[in-house]
MILO-479131 format. One record per residue (C-alpha): residue number from 1; x, y, z. Coordinates in nm, 2 decimals, decimal comma. Example, Ala and Ser with C-alpha at 12.3 -4.5 7.8 and 13.67 -1.06 7.14 Angstrom:
BEGIN
   resi       px       py       pz
      1     1,23    -0,45     0,78
      2     1,37    -0,11     0,71
This chain:
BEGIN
   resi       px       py       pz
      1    -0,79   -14,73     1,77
      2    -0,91   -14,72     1,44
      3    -0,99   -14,43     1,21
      4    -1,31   -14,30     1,15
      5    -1,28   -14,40     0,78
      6    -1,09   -14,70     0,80
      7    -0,95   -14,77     0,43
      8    -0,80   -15,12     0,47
      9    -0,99   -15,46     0,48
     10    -0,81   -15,82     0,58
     11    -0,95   -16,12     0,38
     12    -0,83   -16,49     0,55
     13    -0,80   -16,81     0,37
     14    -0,79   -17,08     0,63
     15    -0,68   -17,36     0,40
     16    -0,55   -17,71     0,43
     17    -0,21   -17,63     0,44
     18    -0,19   -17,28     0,56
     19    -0,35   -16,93     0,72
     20    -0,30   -16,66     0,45
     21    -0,39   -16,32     0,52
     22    -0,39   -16,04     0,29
     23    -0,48   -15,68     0,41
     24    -0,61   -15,48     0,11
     25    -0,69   -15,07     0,00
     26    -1,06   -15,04     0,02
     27    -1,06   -14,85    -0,29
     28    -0,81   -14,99    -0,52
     29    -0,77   -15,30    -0,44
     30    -0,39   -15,32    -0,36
     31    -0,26   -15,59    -0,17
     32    -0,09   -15,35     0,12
     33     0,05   -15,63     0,33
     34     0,04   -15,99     0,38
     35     0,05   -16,27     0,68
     36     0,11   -16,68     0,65
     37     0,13   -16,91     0,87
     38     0,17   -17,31     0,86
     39    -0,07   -17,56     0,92
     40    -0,03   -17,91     1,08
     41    -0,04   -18,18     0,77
     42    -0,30   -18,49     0,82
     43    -0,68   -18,52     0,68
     44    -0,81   -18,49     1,06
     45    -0,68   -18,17     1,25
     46    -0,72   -17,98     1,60
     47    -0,92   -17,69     1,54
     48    -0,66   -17,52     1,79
     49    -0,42   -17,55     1,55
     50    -0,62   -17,32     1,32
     51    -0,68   -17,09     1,55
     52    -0,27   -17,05     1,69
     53    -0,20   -17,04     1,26
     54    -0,48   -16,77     1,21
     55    -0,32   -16,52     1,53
     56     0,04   -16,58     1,39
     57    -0,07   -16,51     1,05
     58    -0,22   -16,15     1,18
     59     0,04   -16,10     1,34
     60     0,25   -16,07     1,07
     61     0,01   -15,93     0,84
     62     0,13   -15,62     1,08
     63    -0,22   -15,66     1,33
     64    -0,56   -15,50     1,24
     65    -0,50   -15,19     1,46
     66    -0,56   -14,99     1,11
     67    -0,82   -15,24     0,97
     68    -1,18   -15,14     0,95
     69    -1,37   -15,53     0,87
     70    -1,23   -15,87     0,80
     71    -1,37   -16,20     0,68
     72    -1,29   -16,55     0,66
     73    -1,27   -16,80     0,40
     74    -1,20   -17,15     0,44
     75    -1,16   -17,54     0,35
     76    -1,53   -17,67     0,31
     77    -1,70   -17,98     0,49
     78    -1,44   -18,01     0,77
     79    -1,63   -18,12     1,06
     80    -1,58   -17,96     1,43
     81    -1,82   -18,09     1,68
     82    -1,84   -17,90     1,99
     83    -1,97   -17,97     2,37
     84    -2,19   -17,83     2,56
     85    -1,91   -17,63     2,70
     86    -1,77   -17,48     2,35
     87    -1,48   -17,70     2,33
     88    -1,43   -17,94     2,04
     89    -1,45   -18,28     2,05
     90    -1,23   -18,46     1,89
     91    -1,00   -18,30     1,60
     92    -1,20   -18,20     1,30
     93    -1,18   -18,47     0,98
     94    -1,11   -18,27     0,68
     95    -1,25   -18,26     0,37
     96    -1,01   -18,51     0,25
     97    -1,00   -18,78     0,47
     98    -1,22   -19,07     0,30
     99    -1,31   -19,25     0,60
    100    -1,64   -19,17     0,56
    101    -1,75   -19,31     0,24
    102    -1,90   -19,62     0,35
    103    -2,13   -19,40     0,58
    104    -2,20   -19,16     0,25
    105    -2,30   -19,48     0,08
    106    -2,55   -19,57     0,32
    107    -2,73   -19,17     0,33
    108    -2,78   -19,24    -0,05
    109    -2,94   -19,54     0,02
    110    -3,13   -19,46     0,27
    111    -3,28   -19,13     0,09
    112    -3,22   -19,21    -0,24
    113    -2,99   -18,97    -0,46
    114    -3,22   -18,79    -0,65
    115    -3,44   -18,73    -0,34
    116    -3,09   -18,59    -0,13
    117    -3,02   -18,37    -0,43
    118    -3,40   -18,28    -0,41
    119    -3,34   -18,15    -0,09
    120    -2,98   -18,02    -0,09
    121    -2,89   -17,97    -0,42
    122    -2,58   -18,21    -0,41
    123    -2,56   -18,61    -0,34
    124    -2,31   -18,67    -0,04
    125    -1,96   -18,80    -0,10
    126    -1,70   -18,87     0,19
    127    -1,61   -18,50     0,16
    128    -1,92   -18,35     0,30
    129    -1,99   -18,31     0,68
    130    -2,31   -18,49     0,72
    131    -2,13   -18,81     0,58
    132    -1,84   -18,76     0,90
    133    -2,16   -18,72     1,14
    134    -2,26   -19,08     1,06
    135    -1,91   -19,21     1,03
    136    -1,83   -19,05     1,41
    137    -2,23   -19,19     1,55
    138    -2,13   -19,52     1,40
    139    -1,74   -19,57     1,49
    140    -1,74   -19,34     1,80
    141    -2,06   -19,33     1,96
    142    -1,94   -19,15     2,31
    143    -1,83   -18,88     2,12
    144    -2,17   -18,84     1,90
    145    -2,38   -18,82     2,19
    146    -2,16   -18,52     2,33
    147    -2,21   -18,31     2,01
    148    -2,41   -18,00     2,14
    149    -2,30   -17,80     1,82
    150    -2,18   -17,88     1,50
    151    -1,96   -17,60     1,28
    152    -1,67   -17,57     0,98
    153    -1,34   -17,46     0,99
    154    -1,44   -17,09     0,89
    155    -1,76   -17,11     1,12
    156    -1,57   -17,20     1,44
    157    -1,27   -16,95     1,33
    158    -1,51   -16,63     1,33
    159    -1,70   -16,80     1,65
    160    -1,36   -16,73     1,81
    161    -1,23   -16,41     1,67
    162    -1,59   -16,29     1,83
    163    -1,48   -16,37     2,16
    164    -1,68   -16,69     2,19
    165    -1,51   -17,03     2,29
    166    -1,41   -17,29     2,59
    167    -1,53   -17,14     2,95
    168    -1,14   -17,00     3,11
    169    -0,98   -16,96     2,71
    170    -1,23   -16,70     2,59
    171    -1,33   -16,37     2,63
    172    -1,74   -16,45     2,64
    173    -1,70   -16,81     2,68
    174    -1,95   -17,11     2,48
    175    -2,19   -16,90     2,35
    176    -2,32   -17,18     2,07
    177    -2,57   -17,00     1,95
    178    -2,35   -16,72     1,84
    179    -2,23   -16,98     1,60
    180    -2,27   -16,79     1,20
    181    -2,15   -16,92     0,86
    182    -2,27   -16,85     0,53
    183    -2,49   -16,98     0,22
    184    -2,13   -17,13     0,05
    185    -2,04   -17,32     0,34
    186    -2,35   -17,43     0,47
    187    -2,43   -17,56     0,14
    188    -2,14   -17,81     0,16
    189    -2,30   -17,96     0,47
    190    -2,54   -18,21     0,29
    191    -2,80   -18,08     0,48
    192    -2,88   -17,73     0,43
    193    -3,10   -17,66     0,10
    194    -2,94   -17,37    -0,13
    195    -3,26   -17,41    -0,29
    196    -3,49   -17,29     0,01
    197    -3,23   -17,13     0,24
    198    -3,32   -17,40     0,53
    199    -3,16   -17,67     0,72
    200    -3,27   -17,98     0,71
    201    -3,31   -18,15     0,99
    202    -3,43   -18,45     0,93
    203    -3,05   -18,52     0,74
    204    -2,86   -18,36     1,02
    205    -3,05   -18,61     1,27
    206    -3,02   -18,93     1,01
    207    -2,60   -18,84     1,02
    208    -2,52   -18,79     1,38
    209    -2,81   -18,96     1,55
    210    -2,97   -18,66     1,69
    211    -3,05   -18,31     1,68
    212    -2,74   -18,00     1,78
    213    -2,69   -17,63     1,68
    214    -2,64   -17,56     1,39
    215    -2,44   -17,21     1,25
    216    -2,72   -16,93     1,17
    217    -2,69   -16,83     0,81
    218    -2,58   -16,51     0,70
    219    -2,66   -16,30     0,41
    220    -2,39   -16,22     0,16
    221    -2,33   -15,87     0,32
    222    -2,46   -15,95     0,66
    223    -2,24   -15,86     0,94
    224    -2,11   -16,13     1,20
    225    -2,06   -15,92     1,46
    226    -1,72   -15,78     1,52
    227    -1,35   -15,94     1,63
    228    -1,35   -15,90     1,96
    229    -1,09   -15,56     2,14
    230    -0,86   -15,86     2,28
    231    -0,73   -15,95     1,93
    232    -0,71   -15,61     1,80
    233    -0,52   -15,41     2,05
    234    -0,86   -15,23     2,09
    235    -0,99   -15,14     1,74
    236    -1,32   -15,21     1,61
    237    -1,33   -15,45     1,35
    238    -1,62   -15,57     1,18
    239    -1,67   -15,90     1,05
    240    -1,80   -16,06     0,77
    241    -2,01   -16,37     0,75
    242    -1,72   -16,56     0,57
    243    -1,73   -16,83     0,28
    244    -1,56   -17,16     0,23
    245    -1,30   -17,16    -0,06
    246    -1,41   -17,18    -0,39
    247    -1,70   -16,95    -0,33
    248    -1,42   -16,70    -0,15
    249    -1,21   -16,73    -0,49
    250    -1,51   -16,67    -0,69
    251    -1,50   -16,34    -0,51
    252    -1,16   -16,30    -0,51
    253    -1,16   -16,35    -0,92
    254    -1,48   -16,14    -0,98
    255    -1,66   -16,38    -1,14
    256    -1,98   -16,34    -1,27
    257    -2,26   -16,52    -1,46
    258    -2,07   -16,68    -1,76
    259    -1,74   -16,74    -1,62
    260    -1,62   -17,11    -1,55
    261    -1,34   -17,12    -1,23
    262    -1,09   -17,43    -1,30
    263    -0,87   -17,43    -1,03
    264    -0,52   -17,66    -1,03
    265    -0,43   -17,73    -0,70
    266    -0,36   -18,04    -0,45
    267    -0,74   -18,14    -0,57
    268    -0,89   -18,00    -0,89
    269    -1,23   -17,79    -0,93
    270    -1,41   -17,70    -1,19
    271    -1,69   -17,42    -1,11
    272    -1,97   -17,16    -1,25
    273    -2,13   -16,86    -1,12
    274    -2,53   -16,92    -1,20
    275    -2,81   -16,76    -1,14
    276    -3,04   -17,06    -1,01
    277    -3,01   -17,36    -0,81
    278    -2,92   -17,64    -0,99
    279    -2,91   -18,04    -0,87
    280    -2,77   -18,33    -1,03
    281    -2,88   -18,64    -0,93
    282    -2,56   -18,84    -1,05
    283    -2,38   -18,62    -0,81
    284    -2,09   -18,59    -1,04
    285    -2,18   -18,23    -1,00
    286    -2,23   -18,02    -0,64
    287    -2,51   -17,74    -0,65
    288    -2,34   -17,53    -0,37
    289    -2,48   -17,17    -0,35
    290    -2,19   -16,90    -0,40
    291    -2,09   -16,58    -0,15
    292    -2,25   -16,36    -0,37
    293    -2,63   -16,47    -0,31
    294    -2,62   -16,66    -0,67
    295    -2,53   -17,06    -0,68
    296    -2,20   -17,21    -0,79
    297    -2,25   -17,57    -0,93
    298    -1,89   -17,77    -0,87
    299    -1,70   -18,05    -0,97
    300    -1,43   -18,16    -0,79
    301    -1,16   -18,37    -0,86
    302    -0,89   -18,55    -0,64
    303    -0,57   -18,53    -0,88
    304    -0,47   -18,23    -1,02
    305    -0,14   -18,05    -1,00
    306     0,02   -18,35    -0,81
    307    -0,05   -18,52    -1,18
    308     0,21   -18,31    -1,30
    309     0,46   -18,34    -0,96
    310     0,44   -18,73    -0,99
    311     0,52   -18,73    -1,37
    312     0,84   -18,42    -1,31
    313     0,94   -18,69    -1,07
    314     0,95   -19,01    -1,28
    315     1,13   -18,81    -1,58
    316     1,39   -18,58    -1,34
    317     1,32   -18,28    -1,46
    318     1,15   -17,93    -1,31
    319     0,80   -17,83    -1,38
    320     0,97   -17,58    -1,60
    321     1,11   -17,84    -1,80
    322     0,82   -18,08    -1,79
    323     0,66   -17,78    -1,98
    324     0,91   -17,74    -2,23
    325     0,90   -18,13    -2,27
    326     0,58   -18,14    -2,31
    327     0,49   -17,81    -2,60
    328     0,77   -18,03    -2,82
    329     0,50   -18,32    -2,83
    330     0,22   -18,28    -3,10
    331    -0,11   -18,24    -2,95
    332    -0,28   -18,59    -2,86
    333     0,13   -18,69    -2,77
    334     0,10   -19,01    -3,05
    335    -0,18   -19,17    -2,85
    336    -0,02   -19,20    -2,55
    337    -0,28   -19,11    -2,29
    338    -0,26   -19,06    -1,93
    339    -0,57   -19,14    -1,71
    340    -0,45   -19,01    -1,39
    341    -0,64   -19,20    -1,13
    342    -0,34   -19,20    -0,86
    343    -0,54   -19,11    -0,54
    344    -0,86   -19,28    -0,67
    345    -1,09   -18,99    -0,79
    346    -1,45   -18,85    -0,71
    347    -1,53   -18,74    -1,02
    348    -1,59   -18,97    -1,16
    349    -1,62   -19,15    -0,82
    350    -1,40   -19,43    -0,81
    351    -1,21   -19,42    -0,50
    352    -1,01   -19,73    -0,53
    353    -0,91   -19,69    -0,89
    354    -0,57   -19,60    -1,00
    355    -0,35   -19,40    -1,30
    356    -0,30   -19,62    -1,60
    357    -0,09   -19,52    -1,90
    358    -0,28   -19,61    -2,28
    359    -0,11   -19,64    -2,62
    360     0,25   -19,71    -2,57
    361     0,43   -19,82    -2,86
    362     0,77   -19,79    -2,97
    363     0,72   -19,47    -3,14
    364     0,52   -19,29    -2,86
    365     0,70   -19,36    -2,58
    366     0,92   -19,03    -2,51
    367     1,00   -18,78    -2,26
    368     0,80   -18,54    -2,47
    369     0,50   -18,76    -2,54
    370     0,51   -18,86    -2,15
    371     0,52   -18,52    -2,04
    372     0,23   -18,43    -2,27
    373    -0,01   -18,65    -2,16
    374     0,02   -18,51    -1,79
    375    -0,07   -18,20    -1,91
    376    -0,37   -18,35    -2,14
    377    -0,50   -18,61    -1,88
    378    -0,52   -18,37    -1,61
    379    -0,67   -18,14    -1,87
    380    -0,95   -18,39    -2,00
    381    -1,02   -18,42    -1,64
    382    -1,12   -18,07    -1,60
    383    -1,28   -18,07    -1,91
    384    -1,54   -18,34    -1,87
    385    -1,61   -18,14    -1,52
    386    -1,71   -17,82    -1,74
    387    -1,93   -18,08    -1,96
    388    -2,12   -18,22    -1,67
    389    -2,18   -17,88    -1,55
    390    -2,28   -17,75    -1,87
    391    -2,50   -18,03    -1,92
    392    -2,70   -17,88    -1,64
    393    -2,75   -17,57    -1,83
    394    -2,48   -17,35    -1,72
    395    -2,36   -17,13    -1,95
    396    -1,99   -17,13    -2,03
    397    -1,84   -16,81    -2,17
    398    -1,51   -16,80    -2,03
    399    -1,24   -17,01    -1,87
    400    -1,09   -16,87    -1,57
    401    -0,79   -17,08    -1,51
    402    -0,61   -17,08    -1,16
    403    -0,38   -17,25    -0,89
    404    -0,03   -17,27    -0,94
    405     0,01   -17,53    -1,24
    406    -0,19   -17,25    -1,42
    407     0,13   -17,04    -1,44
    408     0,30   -17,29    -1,62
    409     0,29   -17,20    -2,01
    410     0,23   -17,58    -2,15
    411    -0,07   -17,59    -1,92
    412    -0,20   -17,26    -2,05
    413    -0,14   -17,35    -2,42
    414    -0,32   -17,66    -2,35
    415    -0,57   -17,59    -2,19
    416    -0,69   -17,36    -2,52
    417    -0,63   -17,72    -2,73
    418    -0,85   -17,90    -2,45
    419    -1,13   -17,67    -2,40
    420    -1,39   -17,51    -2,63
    421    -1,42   -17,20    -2,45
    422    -1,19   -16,91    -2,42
    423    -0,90   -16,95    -2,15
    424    -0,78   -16,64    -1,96
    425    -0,51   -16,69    -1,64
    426    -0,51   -16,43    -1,41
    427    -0,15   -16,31    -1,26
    428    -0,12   -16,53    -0,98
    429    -0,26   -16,43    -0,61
    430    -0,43   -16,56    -0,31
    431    -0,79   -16,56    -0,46
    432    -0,93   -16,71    -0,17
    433    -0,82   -16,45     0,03
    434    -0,89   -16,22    -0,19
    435    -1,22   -16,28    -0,21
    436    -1,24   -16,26     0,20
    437    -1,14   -15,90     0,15
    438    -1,41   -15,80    -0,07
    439    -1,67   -15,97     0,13
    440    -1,51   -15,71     0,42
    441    -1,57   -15,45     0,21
    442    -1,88   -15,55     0,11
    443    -2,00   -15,55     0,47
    444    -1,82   -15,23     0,59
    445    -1,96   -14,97     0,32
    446    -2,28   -15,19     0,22
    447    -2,13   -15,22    -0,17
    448    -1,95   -15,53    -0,31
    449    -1,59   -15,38    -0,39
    450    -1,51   -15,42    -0,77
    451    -1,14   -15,43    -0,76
    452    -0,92   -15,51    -1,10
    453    -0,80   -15,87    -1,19
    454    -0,46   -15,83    -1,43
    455    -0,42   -16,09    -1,65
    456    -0,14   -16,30    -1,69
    457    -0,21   -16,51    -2,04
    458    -0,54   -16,49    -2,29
    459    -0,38   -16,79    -2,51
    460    -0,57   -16,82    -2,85
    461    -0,83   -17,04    -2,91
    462    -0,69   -17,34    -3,07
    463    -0,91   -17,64    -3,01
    464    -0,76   -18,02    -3,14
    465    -1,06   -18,20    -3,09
    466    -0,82   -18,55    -3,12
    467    -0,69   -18,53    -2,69
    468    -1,07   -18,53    -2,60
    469    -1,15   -18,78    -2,82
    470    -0,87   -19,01    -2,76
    471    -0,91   -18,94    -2,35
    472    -1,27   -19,03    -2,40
    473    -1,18   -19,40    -2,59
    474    -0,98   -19,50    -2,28
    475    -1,26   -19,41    -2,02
């Protein structure tokens, strides 16, 4: 059983690729032990899959016998539809499977973008669930009018660690209105107002053709319930309400009012802690609420560190050396510019476009140059994400630069030419998970824990206005 004073927490990331589990000291902050398991590649998934990843990753995380609350974060937007009977549909369609943009094309003109960021503080791309509701009612209508509940990734997750699930495979069986998620998660549903705190029903009915359960909402600090004494040898283990990703990293990281998140990973993002609601009505920018009870405005991009895996490739070299390569350029590498379009992108949203290469002459075509204009287009990138949120009126203070390109030097370095804001990178550590674990903590004593964040670089300011400008020209 556990103690009466339990002093570890467990945070979960359930991400694309994996299930990370980190099991922390409630005062200090120390990562005691950790857990991982795999996850199945594709952009649609069986939930199940999740769920076999998350008990394999406890498992040897070393259990929760000694744990006293956990929480879990996860990959926004996925869509798991559930019968009447608890069990899921069909497998969930991530947040990066683009099948869906047609059917986000035709919410935005049926409602009108300005109206739909009115109303939910963000204008739906193929990302977001309510834009997979309409592409299941419109390409698989037998399995739209089954839908008796409709949850994320992290939702269903916690739904099951409750006890809840299929009739015969769960201890309480389909309890769907024990279904919770969060203000972070819910806000990436395209219909749920960060503004007002409210679904909107109107948006979930015009996506999936008619009315289901929906998650309830926690608070920041709001208990879920507790995992149920099946998956933890008999101790009690609270749970938290969880987050999705970015809002579990802002967590994680500590951010507060001021800071700017630019995460480097498979996709890039680019987001701020606020203290309002905001809504764009271009929709180059998301107003997602955070896991705090503040709001985190986001831009996401498709190509990020695989910028920099694609041009390693094409040159033969490490990302090591593609650093090196690239800090013997001169900054604005001679005019070569990259525009690194190689997945299509959503911001800006162009999802047929492609990379393109500007500027090559004789004299600017090198290794170095080549390399250097990774680095600066996947840079620029970022950057015009931290100028379309700061053109809402966020204030930017402070670059917090993550994901595992951020530990390369050359990135670092550049990223204090690119940006007019100071850049600190964090030592590297699953933030997401992270964050999980102070939202535990947060629910088991009723504080939010403030645990240290070492830093890894603070590189000096050292803006060259000329990779901006020359990135811009070529737009």
């Amino acid at each position: 059983m556990a103690p009466s004073s339990p002093r570890l927490v467990a945070g979960v990331d359930s991400s694309t690729q994996s299930c990370k589990v980190v099991v922390r000291d409630l005062a200090s902050g120390a990562t005691v032990r950790t857990g991982r398991a795999a996850h199945p590649e594709g952009t649609e998934v069986d939930p199940a899959a999740w769920w076999e990843a998350l008990r394999a990753a406890l498992a040897d995380a070393g259990g929760l016998d000694d744990v006293g609350a956990l929480a879990v974060a996860g990959q926004q937007h996925g869509m798991v539809v559930l019968d009447d009977e608890g069990r899921v549909i069909r497998p969930a369609l991530l947040w990066n499977d683009t099948r869906s943009a047609e059917a986000a094309a035709e919410l935005v003109a049926e409602f009108g973008a300005g109206a739909l960021a009115e109303r939910t503080g963000s204008v739906p791309v193929a990302s977001f669930t309510a834009t997979k509701l309409r592409w299941l009612r419109d390409a698989e209508p037998g399995n739209a009018a089954r839908v008796a509940a409709v949850a994320l990734p992290h939702d269903w997750l916690t739904w099951r660690l409750r006890g809840y699930g299929p009739r015969g495979e769960s201890p309480l069986g389909p309890v769907l209105e024990e279904l919770v998620t969060d203000r972070s998660d819910a806000s990436g549903t395209s219909y749920w107002s960060p503004a007002t705190g409210a679904y909107d029903r109107e948006l979930l009915v015009a996506s999936l053709g008619h009315d289901a359960v929906l998650p309830r909402v926690l608070g920041p600090a709001e208990r879920a319930g507790v995992v149920h004494p099946e998956f933890t040898g008999g101790a009690q283990v609270a749970l938290g309400p969880g987050a999705g990703d970015n809002a579990g990293a802002a967590l994680g990281l500590g951010a507060r009012a001021g800071d700017v998140v630019v995460s480097i990973g498979t996709s890039g993002t680019v987001f701020a802690v606020t203290e309002r609601p905001v809504a764009d009505a271009t929709g180059a920018v998301a107003g997602f609420a955070d896991a705090s009870g503040a709001y985190l405005p986001l831009v996401a991009t498709l190509n990020a560190a695989r910028i920099l895996d694609a041009t390693a490739r094409l040159l033969g070299v490490d990302h090591d050396e593609l650093g090196r390569l690239a800090l013997a350029a001169e900054p604005g590498a001679a005019g070569l510019v990259l525009q690194p379009y190689f997945e299509g992108e959503r911001t800006p949203n162009r999802p047929d476009a492609t990379a393109t290469l500007f500027g090559m002459t004789l004299a600017s075509t090198t290794r170095e140059n080549l390399a250097r204009a990774a680095v600066e287009g996947l840079l620029c990138g970022l950057a015009d994400g931290l100028d379309a949120v700061t053109r809402l009126g966020v204030d930017a203070r402070r670059i917090v630069l993550i994901g595992g390109a951020a530990q390369n030097p050359a990135v670092a370095a550049i990223a204090a030419q690119v940006f007019a804001v100071p850049v600190s990178v964090p030592d590297p550590g699953e933030y997401v998970a992270a964050g999980a674990a102070v939202q535990a903590g947060w629910v088991l004593t009723g504080a939010r824990p403030e645990w240290p964040v070492a830093t890894l670089a603070e590189p000096a300011p050292d803006t060259r206005p000329v990779i901006r400008a020359q990135y811009a020209a070529r737009a």
